[in-house]
N, C-alpha and C positions, 0 to 999 in steps of 0.2 A: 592471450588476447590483451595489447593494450589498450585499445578505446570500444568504449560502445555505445550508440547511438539510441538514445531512448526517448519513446512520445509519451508523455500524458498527456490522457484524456480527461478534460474536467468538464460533466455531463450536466445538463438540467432536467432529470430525470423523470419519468412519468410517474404516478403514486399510486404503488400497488399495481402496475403494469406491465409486466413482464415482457409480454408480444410488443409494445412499444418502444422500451427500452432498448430489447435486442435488437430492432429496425433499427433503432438510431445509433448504436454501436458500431454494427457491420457498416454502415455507412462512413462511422468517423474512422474509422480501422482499413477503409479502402483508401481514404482521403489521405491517410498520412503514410500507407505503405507507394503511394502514386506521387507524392512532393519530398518526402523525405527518408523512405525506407531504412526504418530504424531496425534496431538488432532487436529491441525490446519494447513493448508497448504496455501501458499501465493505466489498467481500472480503476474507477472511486470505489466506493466503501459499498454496501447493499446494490448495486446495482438495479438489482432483478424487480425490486421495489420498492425502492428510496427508504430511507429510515424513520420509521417503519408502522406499519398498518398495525393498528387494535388485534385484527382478525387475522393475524400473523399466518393461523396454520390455511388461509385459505389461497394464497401464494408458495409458499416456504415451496422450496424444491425439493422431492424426494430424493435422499442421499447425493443431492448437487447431481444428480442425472441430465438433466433437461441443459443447465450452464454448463456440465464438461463437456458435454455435448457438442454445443455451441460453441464452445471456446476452442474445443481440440480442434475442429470442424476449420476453423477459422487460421487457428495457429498453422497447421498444415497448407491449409489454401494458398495464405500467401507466406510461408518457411519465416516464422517470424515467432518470438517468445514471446509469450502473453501472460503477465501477471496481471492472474485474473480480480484483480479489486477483493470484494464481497460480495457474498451474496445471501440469502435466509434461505439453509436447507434445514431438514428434520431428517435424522437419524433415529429408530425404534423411537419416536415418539417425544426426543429431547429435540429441541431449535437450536441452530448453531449459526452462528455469526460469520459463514464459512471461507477460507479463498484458497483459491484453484490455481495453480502453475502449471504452463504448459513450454515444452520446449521447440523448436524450429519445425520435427514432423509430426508435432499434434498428440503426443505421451505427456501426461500426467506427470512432475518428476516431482512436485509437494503438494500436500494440503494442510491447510492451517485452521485452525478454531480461535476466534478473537480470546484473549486472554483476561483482559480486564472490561467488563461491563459499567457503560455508563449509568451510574447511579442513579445521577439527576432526571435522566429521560425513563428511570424504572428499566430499564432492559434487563437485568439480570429477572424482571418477572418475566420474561418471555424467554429466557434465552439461556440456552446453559453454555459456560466457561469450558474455555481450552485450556490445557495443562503442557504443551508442549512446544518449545521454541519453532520461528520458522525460518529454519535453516536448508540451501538448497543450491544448485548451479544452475547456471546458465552460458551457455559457449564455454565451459570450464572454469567461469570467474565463480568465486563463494557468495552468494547473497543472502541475506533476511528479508524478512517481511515481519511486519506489527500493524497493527492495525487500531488508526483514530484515539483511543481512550489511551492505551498501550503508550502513546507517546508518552506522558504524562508519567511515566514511572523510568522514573530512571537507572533504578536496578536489572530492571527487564529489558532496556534495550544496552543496557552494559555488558550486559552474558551476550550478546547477540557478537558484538564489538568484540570481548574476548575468545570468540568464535574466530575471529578475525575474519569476518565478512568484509566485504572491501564495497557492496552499494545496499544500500536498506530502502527497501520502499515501505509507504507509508502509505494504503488507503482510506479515505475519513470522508465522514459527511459531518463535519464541523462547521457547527452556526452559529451565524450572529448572537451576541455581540463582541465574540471573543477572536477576531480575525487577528490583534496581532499577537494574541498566545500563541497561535499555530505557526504563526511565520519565525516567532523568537524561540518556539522549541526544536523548530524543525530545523534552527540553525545552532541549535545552542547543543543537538545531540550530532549534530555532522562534527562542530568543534571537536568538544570534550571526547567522541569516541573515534575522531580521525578520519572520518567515511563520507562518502557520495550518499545524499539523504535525497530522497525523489517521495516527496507528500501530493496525493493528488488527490482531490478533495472535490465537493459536485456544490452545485450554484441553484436557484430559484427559491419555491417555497413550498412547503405542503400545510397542511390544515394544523401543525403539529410547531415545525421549528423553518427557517429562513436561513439555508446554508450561505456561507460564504465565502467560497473559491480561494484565490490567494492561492493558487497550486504552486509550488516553488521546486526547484531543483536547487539543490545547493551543494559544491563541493569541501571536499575534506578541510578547508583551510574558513568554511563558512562564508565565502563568496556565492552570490548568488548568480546559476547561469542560466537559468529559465525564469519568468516571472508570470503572473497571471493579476486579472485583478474579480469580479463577479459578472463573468460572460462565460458562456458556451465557450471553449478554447483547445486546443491542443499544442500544450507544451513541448519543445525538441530543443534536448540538447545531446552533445557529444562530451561521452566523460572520459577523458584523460586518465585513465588508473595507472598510469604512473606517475600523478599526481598527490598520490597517498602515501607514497612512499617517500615522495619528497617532504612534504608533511611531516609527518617521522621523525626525518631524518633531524629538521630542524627544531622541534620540539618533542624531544621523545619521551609522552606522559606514559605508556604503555611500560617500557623500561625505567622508569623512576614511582612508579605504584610500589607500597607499600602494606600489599598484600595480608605478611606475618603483621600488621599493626592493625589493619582494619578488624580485623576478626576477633579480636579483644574486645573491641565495641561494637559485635554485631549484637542487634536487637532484634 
């Protein structure tokens, strides 16, 4: 596969709403497979109920049953890949930060546990940590996934890169005031690790924090080819992947890493 067609979706989610959410989902997911019929389309961060309610366990989805549900349901309907954002399941009784990928006939091909919790908002008191990269295909192409906080470490989405993933999405409900962190990292890890970086991120307010869109698509070279700014939107663009390769070609940081030197200094 050289190009693939990808929508984000950057929602203004309902709080603590589940049944809401998912109306207004299937609506934005019919609207963009009927204008632009992408290969791949891409949820924000918690979906199911914005980030995130006090009363966490009175939503969470058992073992993300209810959202694969819904996602697989969907991905099949219309043959289309669904990286499914996040969403708050509970597993034996731990909360997890969850996200679901689905492939064109609606199978499950990863699931991911957000890896690094935000401090600031206490989430690591609700919510226990993933421990395992999110690595996986789509139409045969290699992709990652990280999620919101995750951006922010740059070691963690280096292993992703040396995975040699060729597109990384990034689901976030990142809030104001920090809108041009999001856009300067999400361009600053497509640079440094060569890749198609797709951040889709959710807009409005809840009683808590005041997200701030800026969903951005950005190719390997950090050009930007989707932009957003804090409206309800659905991002589309077409990625070029053999665009990465060109990339490379002309600056090859992969092939000039010094590997045997960093490891002297690892701390």
């Amino acid at each position: 596969m050289n190009k693939m067609k990808v929508s984000a979706i950057q929602l203004n989610l309902a709080f603590d709403n589940p049944d809401q959410n998912e109306n207004k989902i299937e609506k934005k997911i019919k609207k963009t497979m009927e204008t632009f019929q992408p290969d791949t389309i891409v949820l924000p961060e918690m979906w199911n109920v914005s980030f995130f309610p006090d009363d966490i366990q009175k939503n969470a989805d058992q073992e993300g049953k209810r959202s694969r549900a819904f996602l697989s349901r969907l991905s099949k309907m219309y043959q289309v890949n669904i990286v499914g954002g996040t969403v708050a399941a509970v597993y034996d009784d731990q909360y997890y930060n969850s996200s679901y990928q689905f492939d064109r006939e609606g199978k499950l091909v990863h699931t991911y546990h957000k890896v690094h919790l935000f401090s600031p908002s206490k989430e690591q008191n609700k919510f226990t940590s993933g421990h395992q990269l999110g690595i996986f295909e789509l139409d045969g192409v290699k992709v990652g996934i990280a999620t919101c906080y995750d951006l922010r470490f740059v070691e963690w989405i280096r292993l992703l890169a040396l995975a040699d993933i060729e597109i990384l999405f990034i689901p976030a409900a990142w809030p104001n005031p920090r809108a041009s962190h999001w856009e300067i990292l999400l361009q600053a890890r497509a640079i440094e690790n060569q890749l198609f970086v797709v951040g889709v991120n959710s807009v409005g307010t809840t009683d808590k924090l005041t997200f701030c869109g800026h969903s951005l698509i950005v190719d390997p070279f950090g050009e930007k080819l989707a932009t957003s700014k804090n409206e309800e939107v659905i991002l589309n663009a077409t990625l070029d992947l053999k665009k990465r390769k060109v990339t490379k070609e002309q600056i090859n940081v992969f092939q000039d890493r010094r590997p045997d030197l960093y490891k002297q200094y690892r701390m």
